[in-house]
C-alpha positions as CSV (number, residue, x, y, z in Angstrom):
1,X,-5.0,4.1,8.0
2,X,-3.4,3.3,4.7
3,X,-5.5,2.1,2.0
4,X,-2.6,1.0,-0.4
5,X,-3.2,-2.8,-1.4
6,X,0.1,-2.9,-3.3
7,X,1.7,-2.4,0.4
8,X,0.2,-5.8,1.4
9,X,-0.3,-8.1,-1.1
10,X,1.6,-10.2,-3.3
11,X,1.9,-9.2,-7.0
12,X,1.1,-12.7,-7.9
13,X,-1.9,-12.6,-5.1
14,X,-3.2,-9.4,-6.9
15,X,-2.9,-10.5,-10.4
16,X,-5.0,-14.0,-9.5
17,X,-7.4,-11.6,-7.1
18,X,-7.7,-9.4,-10.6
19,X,-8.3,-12.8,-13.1
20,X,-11.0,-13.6,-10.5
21,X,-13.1,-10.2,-10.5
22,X,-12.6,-9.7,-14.7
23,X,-14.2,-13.1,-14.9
24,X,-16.7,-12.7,-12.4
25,X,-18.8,-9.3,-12.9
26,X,-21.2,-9.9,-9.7
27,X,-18.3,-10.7,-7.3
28,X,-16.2,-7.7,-9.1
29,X,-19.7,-5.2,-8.0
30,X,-19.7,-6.8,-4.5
31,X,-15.8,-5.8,-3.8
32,X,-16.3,-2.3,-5.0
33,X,-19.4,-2.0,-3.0
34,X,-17.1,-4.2,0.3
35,X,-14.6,-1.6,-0.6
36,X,-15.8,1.8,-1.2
37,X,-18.4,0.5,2.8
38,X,-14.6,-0.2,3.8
39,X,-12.9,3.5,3.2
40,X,-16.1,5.0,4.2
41,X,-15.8,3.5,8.1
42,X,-12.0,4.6,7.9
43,X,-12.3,7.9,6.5
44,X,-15.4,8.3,9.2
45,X,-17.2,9.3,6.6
46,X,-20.7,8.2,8.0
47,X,-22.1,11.4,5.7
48,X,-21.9,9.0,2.5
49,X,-23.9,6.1,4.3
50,X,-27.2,7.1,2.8
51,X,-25.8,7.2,-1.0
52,X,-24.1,4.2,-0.4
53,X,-27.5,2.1,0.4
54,X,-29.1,3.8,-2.3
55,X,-25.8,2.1,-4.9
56,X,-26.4,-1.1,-3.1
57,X,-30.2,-1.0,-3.4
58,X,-29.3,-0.5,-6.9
59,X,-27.5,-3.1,-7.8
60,X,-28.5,-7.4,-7.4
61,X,-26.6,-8.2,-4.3
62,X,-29.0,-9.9,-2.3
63,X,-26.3,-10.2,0.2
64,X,-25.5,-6.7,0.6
65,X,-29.2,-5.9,0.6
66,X,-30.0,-7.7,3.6
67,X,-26.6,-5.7,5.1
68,X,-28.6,-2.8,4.2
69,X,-31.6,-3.6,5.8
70,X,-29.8,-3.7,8.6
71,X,-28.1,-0.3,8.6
72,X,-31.1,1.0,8.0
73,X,-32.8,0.0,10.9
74,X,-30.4,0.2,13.3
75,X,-30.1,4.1,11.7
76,X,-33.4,5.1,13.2
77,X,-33.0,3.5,16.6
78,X,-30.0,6.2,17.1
79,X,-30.1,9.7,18.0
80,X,-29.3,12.2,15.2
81,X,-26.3,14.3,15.8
């Protein structure tokens, strides 16, 4: 799957989407964190799940949090590989 944004968006889409995250740090932290969960699933690179709860944990997004949660417990309900 390509990942290039620029392929799919409008320049003028991109440039408002860009305005929007510089003004808004919290929704800016919640896109990295949508995106980096996004290329992760792609890439099948289930390996970096663990660190990835940990930056979540980290950081105030109660939404994400409760995603999290979720992960979690649905983590130790499968079999390890």
């Amino acid at each position: 799957m390509d990942h290039d944004q620029s392929r799919h968006d409008d320049p003028d889409d991109l440039r408002h989407l860009d305005a929007i995250l510089t003004a808004s740090p919290e929704l800016q932290s919640l896109t990295s964190h949508v995106r980096a969960f996004a290329v992760m699933m792609t890439e099948l690179k289930g390996e970096q799940l663990e660190q990835w709860m940990r930056c979540v944990d980290a950081d105030d997004q109660p939404a994400l949090h409760s995603f999290v949660v979720a992960c979690a417990a649905i983590r130790t309900r499968l079999p390890q590989a």
